[in-house]
C-alpha positions in Angstrom: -58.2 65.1 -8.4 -60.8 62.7 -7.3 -61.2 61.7 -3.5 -60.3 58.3 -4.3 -57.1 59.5 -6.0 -55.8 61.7 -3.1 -56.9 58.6 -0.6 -53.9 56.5 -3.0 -51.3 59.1 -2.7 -51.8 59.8 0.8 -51.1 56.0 1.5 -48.3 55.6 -1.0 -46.6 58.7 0.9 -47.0 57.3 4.3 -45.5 54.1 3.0 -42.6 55.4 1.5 -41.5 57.5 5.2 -42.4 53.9 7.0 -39.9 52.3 4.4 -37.7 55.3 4.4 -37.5 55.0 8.6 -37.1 51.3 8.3 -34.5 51.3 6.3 -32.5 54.3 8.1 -32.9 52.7 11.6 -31.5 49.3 9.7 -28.5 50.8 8.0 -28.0 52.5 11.9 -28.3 49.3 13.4 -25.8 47.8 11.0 -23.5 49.9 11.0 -23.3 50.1 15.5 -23.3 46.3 15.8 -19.4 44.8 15.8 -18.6 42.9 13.2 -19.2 38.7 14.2 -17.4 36.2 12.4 -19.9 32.9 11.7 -19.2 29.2 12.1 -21.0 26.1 11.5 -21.3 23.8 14.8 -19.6 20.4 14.8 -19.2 17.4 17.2 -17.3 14.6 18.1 -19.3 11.7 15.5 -18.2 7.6 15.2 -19.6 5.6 12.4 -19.4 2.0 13.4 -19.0 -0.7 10.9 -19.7 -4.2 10.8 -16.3 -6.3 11.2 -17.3 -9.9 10.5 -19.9 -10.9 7.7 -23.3 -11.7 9.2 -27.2 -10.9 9.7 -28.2 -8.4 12.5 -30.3 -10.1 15.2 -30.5 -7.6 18.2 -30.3 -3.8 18.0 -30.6 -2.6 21.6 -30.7 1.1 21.3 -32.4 4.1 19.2 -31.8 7.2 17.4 -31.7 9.5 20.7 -30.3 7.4 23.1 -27.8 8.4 25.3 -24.8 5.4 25.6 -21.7 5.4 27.6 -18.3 3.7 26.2 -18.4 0.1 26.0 -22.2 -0.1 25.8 -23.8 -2.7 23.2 -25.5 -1.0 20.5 -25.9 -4.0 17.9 -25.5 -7.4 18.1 -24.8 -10.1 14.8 -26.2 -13.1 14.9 -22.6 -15.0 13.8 -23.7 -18.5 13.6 -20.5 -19.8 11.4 -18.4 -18.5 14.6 -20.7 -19.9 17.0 -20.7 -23.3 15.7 -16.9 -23.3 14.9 -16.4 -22.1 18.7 -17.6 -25.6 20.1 -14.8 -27.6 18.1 -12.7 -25.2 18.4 -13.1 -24.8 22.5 -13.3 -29.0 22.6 -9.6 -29.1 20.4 -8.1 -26.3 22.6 -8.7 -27.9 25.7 -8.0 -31.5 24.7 -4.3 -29.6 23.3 -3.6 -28.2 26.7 -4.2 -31.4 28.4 -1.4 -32.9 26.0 0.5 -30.3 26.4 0.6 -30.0 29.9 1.3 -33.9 29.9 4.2 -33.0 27.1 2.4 -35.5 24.3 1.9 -32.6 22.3 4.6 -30.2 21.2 4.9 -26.2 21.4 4.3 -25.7 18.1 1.2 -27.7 17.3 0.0 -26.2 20.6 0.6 -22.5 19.6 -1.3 -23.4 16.3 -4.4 -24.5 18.3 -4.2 -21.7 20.4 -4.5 -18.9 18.0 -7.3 -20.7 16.1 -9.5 -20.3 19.1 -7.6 -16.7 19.6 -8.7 -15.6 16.1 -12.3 -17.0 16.4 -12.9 -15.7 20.2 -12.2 -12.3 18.7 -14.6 -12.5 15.4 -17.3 -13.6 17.9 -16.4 -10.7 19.9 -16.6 -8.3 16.9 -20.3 -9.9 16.8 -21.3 -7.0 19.2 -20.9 -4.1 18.5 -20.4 -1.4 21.0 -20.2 2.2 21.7 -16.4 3.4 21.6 -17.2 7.0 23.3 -19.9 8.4 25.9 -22.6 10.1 23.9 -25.8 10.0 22.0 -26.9 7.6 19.1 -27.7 10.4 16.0 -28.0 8.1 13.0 -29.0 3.9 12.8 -28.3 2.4 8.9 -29.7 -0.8 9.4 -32.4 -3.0 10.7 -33.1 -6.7 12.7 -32.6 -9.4 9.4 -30.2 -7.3 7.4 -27.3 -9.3 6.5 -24.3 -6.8 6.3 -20.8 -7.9 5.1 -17.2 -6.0 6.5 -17.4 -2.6 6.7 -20.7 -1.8 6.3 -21.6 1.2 8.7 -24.2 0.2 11.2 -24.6 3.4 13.1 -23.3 6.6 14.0 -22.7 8.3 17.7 -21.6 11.6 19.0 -20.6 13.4 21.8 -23.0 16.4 22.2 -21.0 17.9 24.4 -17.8 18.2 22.4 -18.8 20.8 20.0 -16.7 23.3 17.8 -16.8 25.4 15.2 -14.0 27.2 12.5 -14.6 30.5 12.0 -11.9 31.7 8.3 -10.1 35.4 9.6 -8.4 37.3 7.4 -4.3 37.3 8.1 -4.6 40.9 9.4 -6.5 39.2 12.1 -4.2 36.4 13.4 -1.8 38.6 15.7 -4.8 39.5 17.6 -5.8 35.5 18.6 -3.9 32.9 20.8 -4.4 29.4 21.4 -6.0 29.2 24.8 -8.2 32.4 24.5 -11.3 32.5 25.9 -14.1 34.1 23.6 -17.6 34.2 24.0 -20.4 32.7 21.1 -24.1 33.5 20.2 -26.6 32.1 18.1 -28.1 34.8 15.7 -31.8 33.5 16.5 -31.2 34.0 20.2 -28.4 37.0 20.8 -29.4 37.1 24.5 -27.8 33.5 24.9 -23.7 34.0 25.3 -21.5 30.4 24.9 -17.9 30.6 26.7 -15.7 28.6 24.5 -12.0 28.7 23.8 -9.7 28.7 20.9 -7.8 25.2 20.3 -6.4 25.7 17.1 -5.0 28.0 14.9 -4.2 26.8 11.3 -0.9 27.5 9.9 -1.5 27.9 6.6 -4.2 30.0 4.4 -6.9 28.6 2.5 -9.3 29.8 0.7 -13.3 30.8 2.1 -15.5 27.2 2.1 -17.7 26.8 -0.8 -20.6 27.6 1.5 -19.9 31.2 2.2 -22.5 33.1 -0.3 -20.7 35.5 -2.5 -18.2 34.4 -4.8 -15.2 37.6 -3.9 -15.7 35.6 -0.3 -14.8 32.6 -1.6 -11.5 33.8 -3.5 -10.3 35.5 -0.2 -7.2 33.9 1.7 -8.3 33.0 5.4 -7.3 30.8 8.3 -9.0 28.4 10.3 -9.6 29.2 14.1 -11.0 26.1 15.3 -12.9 27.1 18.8 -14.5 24.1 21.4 -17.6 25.9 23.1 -19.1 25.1 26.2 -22.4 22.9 26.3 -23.8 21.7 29.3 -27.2 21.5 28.6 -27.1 20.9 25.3 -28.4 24.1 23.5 -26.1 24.3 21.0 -26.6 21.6 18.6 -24.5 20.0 15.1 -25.3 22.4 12.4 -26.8 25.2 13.7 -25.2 28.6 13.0 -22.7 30.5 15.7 -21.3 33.6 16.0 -18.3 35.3 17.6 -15.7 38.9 17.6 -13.0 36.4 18.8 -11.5 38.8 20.8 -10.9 38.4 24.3 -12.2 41.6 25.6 
């Protein structure tokens, strides 16, 4: 056996007790950690949609941006309803002063009145503002696009409302309880614990979502535990991965 023959084999062996060790203290370390159940991470989201058919002329925030209800995100130039306001406003007013002077009847003044009702409102759909307190994740469109009714303009989200479903087996639901507290961790970062608490428990089985790898998973019969974690500063994030035992122990 030549020298450089023996130097081969005496590397090959050492390999094969590194893999050998690697592999025992895996199948160890498997087989002492508690079984987790995995969810995907969702929050709160609003897409907002043009209501009125017109070109964009302001956007006032950015992807990022943290808004609180009621905040103007977008605005529409609206130039039919702008133009239409001044007769309109100028016919209203000259109808209450009949009115009030009774040369003008109930009717014909109700009619006038919810003309400039119904166009005070389409110019008031003209801006479009944030419905919840959150953070802007998506803008569709840009300054000069003309969008018609229904077209979504952008898209915000509470970061700090976040859930995930973990799917249990039915074996597993006697053991869980709306209200429970259990505790979460991300997989990348198993020293970070998240408190959150179980807010629902479906009522009826399903079968494992499409995105659970094997296919036996898949066929399985499970039930939704819908859990809302705790977030204060914002670690936990839409679509990251999250792991819990569920149980309150």
């Amino acid at each position: 056996m030549t020298p450089r023959l023996k130097k081969i084999i005496k590397y090959a062996s050492i390999g094969l007790v590194l893999a050998i060790g690697i592999g025992v203290g895996v199948h160890y370390y498997m087989a002492r950690r508690p079984f987790v159940y995995a969810g995907t991470l969702e929050t709160t989201k609003v897409y907002l949609s043009a209501r009125v058919a017109s070109d964009i002329s302001v956007i006032h925030v950015g992807e990022g941006d943290t808004v609180s209800a009621g905040t103007p995100l977008m605005e529409l130039s609206c130039d039919t309803f702008k133009i239409l306001a001044r007769q309109i406003d100028n016919d209203y007013q000259r109808a209450t002063d009949l009115h009030t002077k009774g040369h003008l009847s109930q009717a014909e003044y109700d009619a006038i009145s919810r003309n400039k009702q119904d166009n005070d409102l389409k110019l008031d759909w003209c801006i479009i503002k944030s419905p919840i307190d959150g953070m802007v994740m998506n803008k569709f469109r840009e300054i000069g696009e003309v969008v018609a009714p229904g077209t979504v303009m952008m898209a915000v989200a509470n970061p700090y409302d976040i859930w995930a479903y973990f799917y249990v087996p039915y074996e597993m639901l006697h053991k869980l309880h709306v209200g429970d507290v259990v505790t979460g961790l991300l997989p990348e970062a198993p020293d970070l614990t998240f408190p959150g608490r179980i807010i629902k428990i479906s009522e009826e089985a399903e079968f494992t979502p499409k995105n659970v790898q094997t296919r036996e998973e898949r066929t399985r019969l499970v039930y939704g535990i819908k859990v809302r974690f705790d977030n204060p500063d914002l670690t936990l994030k839409s679509g990251m991965t999250i792991e819990s035992d569920l149980l309150n122990e």
